[in-house]
N, C-alpha and C positions, 0 to 999 in steps of 0.2 A: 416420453417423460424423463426417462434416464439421459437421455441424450442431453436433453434440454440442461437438466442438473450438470453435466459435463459442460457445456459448453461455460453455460455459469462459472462451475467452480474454474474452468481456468482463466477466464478474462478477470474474475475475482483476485486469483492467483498472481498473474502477470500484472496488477494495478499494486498489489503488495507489494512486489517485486522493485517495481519500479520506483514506488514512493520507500522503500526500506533504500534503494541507491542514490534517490536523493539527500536521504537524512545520512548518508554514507559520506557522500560527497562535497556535504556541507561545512564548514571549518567554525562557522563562528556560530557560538550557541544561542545568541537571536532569529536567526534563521531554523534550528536545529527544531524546536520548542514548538512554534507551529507548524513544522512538518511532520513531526513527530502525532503531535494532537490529532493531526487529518490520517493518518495511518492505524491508529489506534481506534477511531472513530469507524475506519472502515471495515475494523476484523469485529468489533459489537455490532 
């Protein structure tokens, strides 16, 4: 079960990750706004 939690929280972790480098990497804030929303969406 613990395992199981691990495995979770890091694919959870590395999907943050990821979509936080997106919204990093983004310049214009049309883009920013709905990547922002699907990041935020994913830590509730």
């Amino acid at each position: 079960q613990a395992e199981k939690r691990a495995q979770y929280n890091h694919h959870y972790k590395s999907r943050v990750r990821s979509m936080v480098k997106k919204v990093l990497n983004t310049t214009s804030a049309e883009e920013v706004e709905p990547l922002y929303r699907e990041t935020v969406s994913l830590i509730d």
